[in-house]
C-alpha positions as CSV (number, residue, x, y, z in Angstrom):
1,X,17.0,38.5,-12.6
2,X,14.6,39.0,-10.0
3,X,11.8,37.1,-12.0
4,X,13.6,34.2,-12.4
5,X,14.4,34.6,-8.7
6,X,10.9,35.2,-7.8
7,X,10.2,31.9,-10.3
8,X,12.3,29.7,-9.1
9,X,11.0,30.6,-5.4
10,X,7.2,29.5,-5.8
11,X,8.4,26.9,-8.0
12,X,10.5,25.1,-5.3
13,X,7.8,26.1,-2.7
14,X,5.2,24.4,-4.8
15,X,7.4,21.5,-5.8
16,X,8.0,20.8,-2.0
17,X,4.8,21.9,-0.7
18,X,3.3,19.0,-3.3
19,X,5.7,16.6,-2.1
20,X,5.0,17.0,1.7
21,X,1.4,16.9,1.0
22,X,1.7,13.5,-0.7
23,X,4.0,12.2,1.8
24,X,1.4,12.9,4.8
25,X,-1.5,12.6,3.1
26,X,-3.6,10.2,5.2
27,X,-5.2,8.3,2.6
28,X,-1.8,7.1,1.7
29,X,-0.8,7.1,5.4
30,X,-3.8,4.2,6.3
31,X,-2.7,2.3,2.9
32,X,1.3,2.4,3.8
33,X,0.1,1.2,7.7
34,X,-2.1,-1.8,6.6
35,X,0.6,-3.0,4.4
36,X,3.4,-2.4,7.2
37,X,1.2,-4.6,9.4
38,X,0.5,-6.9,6.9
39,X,4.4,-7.7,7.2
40,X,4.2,-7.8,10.6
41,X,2.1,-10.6,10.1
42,X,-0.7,-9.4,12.8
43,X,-4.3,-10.2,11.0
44,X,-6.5,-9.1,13.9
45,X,-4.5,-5.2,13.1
46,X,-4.3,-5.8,9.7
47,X,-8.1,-6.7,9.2
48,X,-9.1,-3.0,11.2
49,X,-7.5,-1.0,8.4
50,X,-10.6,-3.1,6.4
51,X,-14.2,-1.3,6.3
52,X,-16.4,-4.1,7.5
53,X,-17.9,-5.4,4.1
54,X,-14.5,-4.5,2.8
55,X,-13.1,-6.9,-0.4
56,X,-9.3,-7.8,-0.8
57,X,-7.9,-9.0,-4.1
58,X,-4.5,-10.8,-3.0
59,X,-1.4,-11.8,-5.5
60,X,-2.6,-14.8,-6.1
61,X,-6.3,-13.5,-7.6
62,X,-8.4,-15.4,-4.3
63,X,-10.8,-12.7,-3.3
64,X,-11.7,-12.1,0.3
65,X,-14.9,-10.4,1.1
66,X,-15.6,-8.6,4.3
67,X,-13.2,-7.8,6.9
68,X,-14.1,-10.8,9.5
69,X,-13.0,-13.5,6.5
70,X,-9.8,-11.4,5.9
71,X,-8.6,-12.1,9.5
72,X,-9.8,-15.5,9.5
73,X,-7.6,-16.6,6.3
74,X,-5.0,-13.9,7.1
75,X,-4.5,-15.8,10.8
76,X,-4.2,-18.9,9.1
77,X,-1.4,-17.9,6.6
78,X,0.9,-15.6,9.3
79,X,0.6,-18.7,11.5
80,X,2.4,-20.7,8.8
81,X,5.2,-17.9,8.8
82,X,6.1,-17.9,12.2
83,X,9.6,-17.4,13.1
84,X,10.3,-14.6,9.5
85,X,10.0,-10.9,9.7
86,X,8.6,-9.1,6.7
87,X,9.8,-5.7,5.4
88,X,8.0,-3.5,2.9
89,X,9.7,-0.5,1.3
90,X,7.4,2.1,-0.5
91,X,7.9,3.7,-4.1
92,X,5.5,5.8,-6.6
93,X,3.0,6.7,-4.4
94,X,-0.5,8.4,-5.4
95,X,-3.3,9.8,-4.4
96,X,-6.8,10.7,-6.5
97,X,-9.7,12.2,-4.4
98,X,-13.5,10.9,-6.2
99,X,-14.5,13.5,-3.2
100,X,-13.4,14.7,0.1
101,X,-14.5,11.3,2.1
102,X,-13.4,9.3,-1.2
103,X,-10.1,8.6,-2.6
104,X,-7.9,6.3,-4.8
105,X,-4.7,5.3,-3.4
106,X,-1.7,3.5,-5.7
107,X,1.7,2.1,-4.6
108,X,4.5,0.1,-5.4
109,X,5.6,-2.1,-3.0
110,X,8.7,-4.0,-2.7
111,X,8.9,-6.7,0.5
112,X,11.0,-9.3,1.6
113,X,10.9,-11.7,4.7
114,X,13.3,-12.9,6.6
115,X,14.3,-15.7,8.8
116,X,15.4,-16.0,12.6
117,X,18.9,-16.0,10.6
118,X,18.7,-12.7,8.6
119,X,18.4,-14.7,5.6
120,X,15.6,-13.8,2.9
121,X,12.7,-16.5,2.6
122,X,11.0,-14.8,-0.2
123,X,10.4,-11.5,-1.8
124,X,7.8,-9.5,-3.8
125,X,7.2,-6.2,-5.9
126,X,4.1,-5.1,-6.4
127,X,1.4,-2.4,-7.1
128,X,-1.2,-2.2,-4.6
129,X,-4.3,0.3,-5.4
130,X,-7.1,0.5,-2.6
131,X,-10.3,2.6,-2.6
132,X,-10.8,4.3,0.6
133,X,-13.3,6.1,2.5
134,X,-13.2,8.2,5.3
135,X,-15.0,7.2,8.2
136,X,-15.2,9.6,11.0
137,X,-11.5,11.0,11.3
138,X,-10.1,7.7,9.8
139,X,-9.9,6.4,6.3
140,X,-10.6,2.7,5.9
141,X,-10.0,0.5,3.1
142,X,-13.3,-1.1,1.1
143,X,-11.6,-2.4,-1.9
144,X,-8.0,-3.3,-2.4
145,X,-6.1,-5.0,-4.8
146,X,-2.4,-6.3,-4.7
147,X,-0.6,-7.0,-8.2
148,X,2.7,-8.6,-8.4
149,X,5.3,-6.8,-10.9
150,X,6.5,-9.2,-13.2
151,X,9.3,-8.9,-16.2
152,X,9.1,-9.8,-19.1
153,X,11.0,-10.0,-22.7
154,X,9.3,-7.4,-25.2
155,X,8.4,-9.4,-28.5
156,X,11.5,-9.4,-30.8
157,X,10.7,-8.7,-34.5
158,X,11.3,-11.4,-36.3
């Protein structure tokens, strides 16, 4: 009895330990933060979460290269959703360190926006995955890629 006491006590300790490290790990932290202001629709903030030659690989496959051309297009496209308010929830979150200034960070994202009314304009689900490196006491983003979640019917035997 007391083993399985004993057991079950590191067990849970690890188990939440693990989960409290990945929830405020800040790799993940910077990723979840660019994508919260990328719904906020600021591209001056959401461009400084970008190293400088950083590349972005959007939904739609167009590649942006280097964090001055990210705002630039970004500023462009937010202007074009004035008046809606995007909202990003998080899921599935991980985090793989190449080193201790380099990490891999992947999560699913599921976003709506809104109108002045309430009323949903559009939404997405998605995987983003960014490459990171730490700069100082911040991580910034040099690569990251956003891919929409799509269904689709297995094939049927036939």
């Amino acid at each position: 009895m007391k083993n399985i006491i004993v057991f079950t006590l590191v067990f849970c300790t690890s188990l939440f330990t693990g989960l409290f490290a990945q929830q405020s790990d800040p790799a993940v932290a910077t990723v979840r933060e660019a994508i919260t202001t990328f719904f906020a629709y600021d591209a001056e903030a959401y461009g400084s979460f970008f190293a400088e030659d950083g590349e972005l690989v959007n939904p739609y496959g167009m590649r942006m290269k280097g964090r001055a051309e990210m705002i630039t297009l970004h500023s462009g496209y937010f202007k074009s959703l004035e008046g809606q308010t995007g909202h990003a929830a998080f899921a599935e979150e991980k985090v793989q360190y190449l080193s201790p200034a380099i990490a891999t960070v992947t999560i699913n994202v599921d976003a709506n926006s809104t109108n002045a009314m309430g009323t949903e304009v559009s939404a997405f689900k998605g995987v983003a995955t960014a490459t990171l490196k730490k700069s100082g006491n911040k991580w910034v983003i040099h690569l990251f890629q956003v891919t929409p979640i799509v269904s689709f019917a297995p094939p049927t035997e036939g």
